[in-house]
C-alpha positions, 0 to 999 in steps of 0.5 A: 500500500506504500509503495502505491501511495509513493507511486502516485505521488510521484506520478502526480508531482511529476505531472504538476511539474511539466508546462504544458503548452498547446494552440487549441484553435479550431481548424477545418482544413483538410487532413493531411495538409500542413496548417501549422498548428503547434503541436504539444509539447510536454516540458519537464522542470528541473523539480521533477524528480526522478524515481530510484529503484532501491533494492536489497542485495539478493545472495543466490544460495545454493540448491536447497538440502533434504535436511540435516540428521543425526546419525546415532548408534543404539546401545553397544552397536558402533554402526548404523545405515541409513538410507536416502536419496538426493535429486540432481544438484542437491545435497543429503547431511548427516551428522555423527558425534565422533572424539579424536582418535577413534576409527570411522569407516564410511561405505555408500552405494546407490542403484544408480551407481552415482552417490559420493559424499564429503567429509567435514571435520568439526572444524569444517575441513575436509578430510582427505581422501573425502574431499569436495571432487574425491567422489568418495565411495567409502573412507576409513581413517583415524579422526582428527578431532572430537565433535560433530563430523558432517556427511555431505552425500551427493550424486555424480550425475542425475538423482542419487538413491543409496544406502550408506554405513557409518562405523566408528569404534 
């Protein structure tokens, strides 16, 4: 409702603002001769203002996520699957509490034969061998550091269905 009421407000000033200058003398010649009457003119003021489109800048964010979960092991088991699908472009986050120095081992496969994931550290570094553009399919490895661990899964081309394990010990 604002932006109407500013609109027309700038509509309005603007057209009280212009001179208008007109010959309204009536004229019975013909059409399509030149009788030399003055045609309107429409003439700006210097006050006219003139409309400035402000606009908040936009950050193009990334393809939505299917949602972050917790991967946690029931009582005395030190692995769990879990199952999920991601579409092209997207991506599936899993998170798993780990402490530094134990053993984790990731395996995924899909029926596509397309699903990859990422690691990320609690400190938010990759680790290797599980790197943005590894295309890991299964890692195993001593763990840096104690927190929370991000599985970042993916697929390689087209949607991604897959089945992945985690184990920590």
């Amino acid at each position: 409702m604002k932006s109407k009421l500013v609109l027309s407000l700038v509509i309005a000033t603007s057209v009280s603002a212009c001179s208008f200058s007109y010959n309204s003398s009536s004229n019975s010649a013909p059409a399509n001769t030149n009788t030399n009457v003055a045609k309107p003119t429409i003439t700006p003021s210097a006050a006219t203002p003139t409309p400035e489109v402000k606009a908040s800048p936009v950050a193009v964010a990334p393809k939505a996520e299917n949602g972050t979960k917790r991967i946690s092991f029931d009582a005395g088991e030190t692995s769990d699957t879990v199952s999920g699908s991601v579409l092209r472009g997207e991506r599936a986050i899993y998170i798993v509490g780990a402490k530094s120095g134990q053993t984790m081992t990731v395996d995924i496969d899909s029926e596509e034969d397309n699903a990859v994931f990422q690691i990320k550290t609690p400190g938010g570094k990759f680790l290797d061998n599980a790197a943005d553009g590894d295309d890991a399919t299964a890692w195993d490895g001593t763990l840096p550091a104690t927190g929370d661990y991000k599985i970042i899964v993916g697929g390689t081309r087209g949607n991604a269905s897959f089945h992945m394990t985690v184990s920590i010990e």
